[in-house]
N, C-alpha and C positions, 0 to 999 in steps of 0.2 A: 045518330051518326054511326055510319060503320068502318070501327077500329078491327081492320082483319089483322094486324097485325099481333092479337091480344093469341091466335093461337099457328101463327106462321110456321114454330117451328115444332111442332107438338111430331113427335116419332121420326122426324125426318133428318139425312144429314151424318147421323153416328160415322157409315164406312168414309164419306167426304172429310171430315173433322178428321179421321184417324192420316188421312194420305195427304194433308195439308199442313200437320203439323199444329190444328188450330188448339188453343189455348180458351176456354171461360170467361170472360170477364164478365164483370159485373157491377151495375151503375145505377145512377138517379138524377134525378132532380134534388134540389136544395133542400124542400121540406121534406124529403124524404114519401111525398104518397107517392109520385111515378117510383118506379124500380123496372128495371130489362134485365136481360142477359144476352150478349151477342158472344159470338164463338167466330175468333179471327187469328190471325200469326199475333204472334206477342212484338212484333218488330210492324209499329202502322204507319202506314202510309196515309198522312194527312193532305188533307185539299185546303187549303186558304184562296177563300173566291173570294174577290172584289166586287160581285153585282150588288144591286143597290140595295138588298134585303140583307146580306151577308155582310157588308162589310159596316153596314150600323149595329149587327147584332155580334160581330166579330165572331160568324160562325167559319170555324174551322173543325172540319169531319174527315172519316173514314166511310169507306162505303163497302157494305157487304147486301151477301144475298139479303133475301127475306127468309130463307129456310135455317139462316143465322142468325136471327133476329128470334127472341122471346119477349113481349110485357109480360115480366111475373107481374104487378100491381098495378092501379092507378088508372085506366081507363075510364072511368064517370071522371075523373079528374083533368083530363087532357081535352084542350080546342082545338083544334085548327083555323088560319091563318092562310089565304091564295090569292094570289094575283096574278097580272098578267094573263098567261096561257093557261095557271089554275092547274097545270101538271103539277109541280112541288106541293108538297102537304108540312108547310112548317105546322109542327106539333108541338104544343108545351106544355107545361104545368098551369091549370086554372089559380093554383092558391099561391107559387112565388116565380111563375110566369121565365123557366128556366126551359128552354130547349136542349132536351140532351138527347135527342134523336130527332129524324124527319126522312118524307120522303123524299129526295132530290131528283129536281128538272130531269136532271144528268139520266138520271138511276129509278125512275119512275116502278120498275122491278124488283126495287132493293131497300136498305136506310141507311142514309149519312148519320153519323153518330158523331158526337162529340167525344173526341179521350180525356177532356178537363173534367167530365161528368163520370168518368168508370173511379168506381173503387183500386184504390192502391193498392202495389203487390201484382201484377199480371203482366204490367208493360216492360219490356225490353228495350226498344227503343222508337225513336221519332223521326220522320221523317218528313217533314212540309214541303210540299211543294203547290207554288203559287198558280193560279188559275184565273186567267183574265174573263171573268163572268163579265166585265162592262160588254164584252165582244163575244157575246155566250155562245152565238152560234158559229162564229169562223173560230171560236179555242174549240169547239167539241170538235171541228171538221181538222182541227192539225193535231187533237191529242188521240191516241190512237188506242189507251188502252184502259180510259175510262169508264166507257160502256159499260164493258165486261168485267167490269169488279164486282158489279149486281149478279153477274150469271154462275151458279154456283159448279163450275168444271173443276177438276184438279189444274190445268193449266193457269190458271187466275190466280195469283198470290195476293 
């Protein structure tokens, strides 16, 4: 299986990070073999989707580029999971089966990450906002500035 994601943000990104204000974080899975590191504002903007994958697994994410996305570990460790359209890449842990990143429908570009899986100490503050995934395609078509959380511009907060 090909995990690109194990070297996405390898040299890239530094001047972006410096004019966004982005902050380190750093996270995992339960057992501790996955480990990331994403580089985002310390104030995240969470999605809570209702489609029918998310709202069993109670995933609620942030979405950033891919050029903010690091796996430091755990790759032989992680499966994937597709349906439907087979666009999303739910990713988890083989051995305590915790999703603390993926790729999203939404953000095919990018990774939804979970902030209940980053290491404390990084975060600012929370912000959720609700996303009707049961109506995935007319909420993509009235939200207007989901896309482009995966595109890594200074304009993108």
């Amino acid at each position: 299986m090909n995990h690109s994601f194990t070297t996405a943000m390898a040299g890239a990104g530094e001047e972006l990070r410096k004019q966004k204000d982005l902050v380190r974080h750093t996270g995992g899975c339960h057992c501790g073999a996955v480990r990331f590191e994403v580089w985002s504002a310390p104030d995240l903007h969470v999605f809570n989707c209702n489609c029918s994958i998310c709202i069993k697994k109670q995933n609620r994410h942030f979405i950033v580029p891919k050029s903010c996305f690091t796996l430091l570990q755990g790759s032989e460790n992680i499966t994937t999971y597709t349906f439907n359209t087979q666009t999303a890449k739910h990713t988890f842990c083989k051995t305590c089966g915790v999703q603390s990143f993926y790729t999203p429908r939404s953000n095919p570009d990018g990774f939804g990450v979970a902030p209940h899986c980053l290491d404390p100490g990084t975060i600012k503050s929370v912000k959720v906002e609700d996303f009707c995934g049961e109506n995935w395609e007319e909420s993509m078509q009235k939200h207007k500035a989901i896309r482009s959380m995966s595109n890594p511009t200074p304009e993108n907060n």
